[in-house]
C-alpha positions in Angstrom: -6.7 -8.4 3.0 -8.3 -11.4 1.5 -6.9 -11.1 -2.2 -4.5 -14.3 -3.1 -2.5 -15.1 -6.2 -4.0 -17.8 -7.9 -1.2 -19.9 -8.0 -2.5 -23.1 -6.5 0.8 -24.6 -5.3 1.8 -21.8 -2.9 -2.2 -20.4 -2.1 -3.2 -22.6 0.1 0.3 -22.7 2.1 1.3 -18.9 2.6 -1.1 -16.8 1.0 -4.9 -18.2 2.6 -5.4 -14.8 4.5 -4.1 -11.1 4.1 -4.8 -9.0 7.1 -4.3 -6.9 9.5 -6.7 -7.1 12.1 -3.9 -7.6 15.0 -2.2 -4.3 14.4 -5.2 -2.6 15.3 -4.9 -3.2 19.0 -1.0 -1.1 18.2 -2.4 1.8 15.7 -6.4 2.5 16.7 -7.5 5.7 17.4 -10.5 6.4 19.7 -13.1 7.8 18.0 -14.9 11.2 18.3 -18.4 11.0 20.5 -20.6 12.1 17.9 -20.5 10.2 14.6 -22.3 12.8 12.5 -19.5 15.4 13.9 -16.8 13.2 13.2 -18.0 12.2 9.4 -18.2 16.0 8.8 -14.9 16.8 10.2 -12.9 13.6 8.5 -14.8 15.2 5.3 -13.2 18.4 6.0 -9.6 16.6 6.5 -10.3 14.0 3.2 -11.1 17.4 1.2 -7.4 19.0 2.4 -5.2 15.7 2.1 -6.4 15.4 -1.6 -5.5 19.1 -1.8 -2.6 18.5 -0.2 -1.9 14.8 -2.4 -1.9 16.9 -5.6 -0.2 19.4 -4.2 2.8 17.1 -3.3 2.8 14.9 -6.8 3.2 17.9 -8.5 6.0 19.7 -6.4 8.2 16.7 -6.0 7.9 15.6 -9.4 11.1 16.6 -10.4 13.4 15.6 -6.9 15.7 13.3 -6.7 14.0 10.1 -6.1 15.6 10.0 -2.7 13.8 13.1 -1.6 10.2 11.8 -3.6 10.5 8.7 -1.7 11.2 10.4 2.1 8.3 13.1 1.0 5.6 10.3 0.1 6.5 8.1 3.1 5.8 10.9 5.8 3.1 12.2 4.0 0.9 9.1 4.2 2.4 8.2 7.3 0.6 11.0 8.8 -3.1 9.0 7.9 -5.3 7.1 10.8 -4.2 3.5 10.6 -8.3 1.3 10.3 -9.2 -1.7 10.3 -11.3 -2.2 7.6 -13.7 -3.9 9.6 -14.4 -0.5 11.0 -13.9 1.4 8.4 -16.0 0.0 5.4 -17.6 -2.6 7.4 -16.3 -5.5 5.0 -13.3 -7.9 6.1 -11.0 -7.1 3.1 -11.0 -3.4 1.2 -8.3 -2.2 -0.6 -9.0 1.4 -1.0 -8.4 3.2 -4.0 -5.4 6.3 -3.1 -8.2 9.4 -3.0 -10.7 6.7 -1.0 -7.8 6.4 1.4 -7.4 10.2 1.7 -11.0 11.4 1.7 -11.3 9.0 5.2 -7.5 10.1 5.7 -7.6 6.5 7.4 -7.0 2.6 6.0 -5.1 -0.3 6.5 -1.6 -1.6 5.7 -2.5 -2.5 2.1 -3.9 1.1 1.7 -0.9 2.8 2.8 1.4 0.9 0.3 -0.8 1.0 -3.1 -1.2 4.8 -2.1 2.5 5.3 -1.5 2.8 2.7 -5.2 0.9 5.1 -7.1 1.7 8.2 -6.2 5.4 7.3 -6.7 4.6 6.2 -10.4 2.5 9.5 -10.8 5.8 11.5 -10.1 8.0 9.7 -12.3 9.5 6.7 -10.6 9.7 3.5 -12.7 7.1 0.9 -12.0 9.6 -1.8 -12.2 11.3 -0.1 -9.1 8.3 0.1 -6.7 6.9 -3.3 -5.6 3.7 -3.9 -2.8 4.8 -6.4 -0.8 3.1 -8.9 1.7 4.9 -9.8 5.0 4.4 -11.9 7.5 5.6 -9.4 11.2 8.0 -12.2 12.6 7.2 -10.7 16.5 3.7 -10.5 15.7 2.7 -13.4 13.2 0.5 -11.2 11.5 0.0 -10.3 7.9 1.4 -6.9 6.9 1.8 -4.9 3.6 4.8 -3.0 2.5 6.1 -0.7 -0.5 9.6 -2.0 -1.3 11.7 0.2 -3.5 14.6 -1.4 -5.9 17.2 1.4 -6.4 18.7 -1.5 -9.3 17.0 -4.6 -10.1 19.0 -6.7 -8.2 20.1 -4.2 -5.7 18.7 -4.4 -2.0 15.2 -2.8 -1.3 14.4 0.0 0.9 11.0 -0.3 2.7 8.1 1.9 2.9 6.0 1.2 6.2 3.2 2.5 8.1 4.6 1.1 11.4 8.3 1.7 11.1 8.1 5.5 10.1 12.2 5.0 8.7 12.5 4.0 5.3 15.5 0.8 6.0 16.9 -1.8 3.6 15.1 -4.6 3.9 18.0 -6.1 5.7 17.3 -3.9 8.9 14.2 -4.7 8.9 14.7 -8.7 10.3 10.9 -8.3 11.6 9.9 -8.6 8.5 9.4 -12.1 6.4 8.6 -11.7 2.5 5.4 -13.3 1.2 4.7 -12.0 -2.3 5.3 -9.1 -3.9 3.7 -7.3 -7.1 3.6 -4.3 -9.2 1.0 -3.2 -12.3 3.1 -5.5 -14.2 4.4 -8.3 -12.5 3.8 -10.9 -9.5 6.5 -12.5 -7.5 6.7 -15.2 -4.5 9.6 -15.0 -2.1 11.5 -18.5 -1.9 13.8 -16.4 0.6 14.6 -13.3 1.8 16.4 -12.8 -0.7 15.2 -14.7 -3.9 11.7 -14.2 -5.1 10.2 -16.0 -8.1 8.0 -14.6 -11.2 4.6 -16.0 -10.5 2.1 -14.6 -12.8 0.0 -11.1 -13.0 -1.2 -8.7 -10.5 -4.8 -9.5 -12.6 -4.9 -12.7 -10.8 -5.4 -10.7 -7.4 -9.2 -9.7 -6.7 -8.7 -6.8 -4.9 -6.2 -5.4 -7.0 -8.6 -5.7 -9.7 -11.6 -4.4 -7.9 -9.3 -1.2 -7.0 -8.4 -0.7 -10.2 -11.8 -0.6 -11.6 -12.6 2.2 -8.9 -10.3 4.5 -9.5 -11.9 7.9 -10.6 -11.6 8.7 -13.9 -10.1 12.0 -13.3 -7.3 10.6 -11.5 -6.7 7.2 -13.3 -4.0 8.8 -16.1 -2.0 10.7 -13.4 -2.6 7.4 -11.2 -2.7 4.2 -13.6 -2.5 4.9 -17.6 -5.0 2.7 -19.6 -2.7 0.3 -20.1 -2.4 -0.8 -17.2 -6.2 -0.7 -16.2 -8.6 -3.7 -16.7 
């Protein structure tokens, strides 16, 4: 994850690098023996999890959002964790939700925009969900999470690809708020506690790059016009 607000006051200080290179050595996979066997068989897999994706948006689209949230979490849980490195041979990707299930693999950001937008597809109110970049206090490393505001000023619960329980951000002390950001808004955290309104999700590259590739068959269960480039 390379993408930084452009907010020059707080860039170069907290936001210079986005990744997640270090939690590979915790989440990695070994890899089948033959590529051409494994490409056909992730194919096979990518095919069922967007199946299965649909499947899921449409069932739970009328649960409490309690149930939608606990549903979505395990289901994307249940991807390869991939350094991008590995798997698009770039240092920063942030995959598109069907990219991320047709590899059924990604990397922290991947499993929080997919987690963001399928939420929004089944009814939740964007102003709830919010990607969020964290620094993993035991680790020092950059980390992406979907926080979810019950209120506006109530206490989040987290989304996370390593912490499989969704928590209030309060029992999750390993966890120090960078930025956050939705389709409509961007936020820096002057505390745990207190974030600021910074500017636009536009001003974030990859965000923007994403956007653009969503496929045009998913973008209005996904991302209405609106909110596209």
């Amino acid at each position: 994850m390379d993408s930084t607000p452009s907010n020059p006051g707080h860039r170069s200080a907290i936001l210079r690098r986005l990744g997640c290179a270090a939690l590979c050595a915790l989440l990695a996979i070994a890899m089948p023996a033959s590529p051409a066997s494994a490409e056909a068989s992730w194919a096979n897999m990518g095919d069922r999890r967007l199946q299965q994706w649909r499947a899921l948006m449409s069932d739970k689209r009328t649960a409490p959002e309690r149930e939608q949230l606990i549903a979505v979490n395990d289901f994307f849980n249940g991807a390869r964790f991939v350094d991008d490195r590995e798997l698009w041979q770039v240092a920063d990707y942030w995959a598109t939700p069907d990219e991320f299930l047709l590899r059924d693999a990604g990397d922290c950001e991947d499993f929080a925009i997919a987690k963001y937008f399928t939420l929004k597809a089944m009814g939740v109110a964007p102003d709830k969900l919010r990607i969020t970049y964290v620094k993993v206090e035991s680790l020092q490393q950059a980390h992406m999470v979907l926080a979810y505001y019950p209120e506006p000023r109530s206490e989040p619960l987290i989304l996370d690809n390593l912490n499989r329980h969704i928590l209030p951000a309060t029992e999750r002390p390993d966890l120090r708020p960078i930025y956050s950001f939705n389709a409509e808004s961007l936020w820096l955290a002057r505390s745990r506690h207190e974030q600021q309104r910074a500017g636009h999700p536009g001003q974030l590259q990859r965000w923007r790059e994403m956007l653009a590739r969503l496929d045009p068959h998913l973008r209005e269960a996904i991302a209405p016009r609106a909110l596209l480039p």
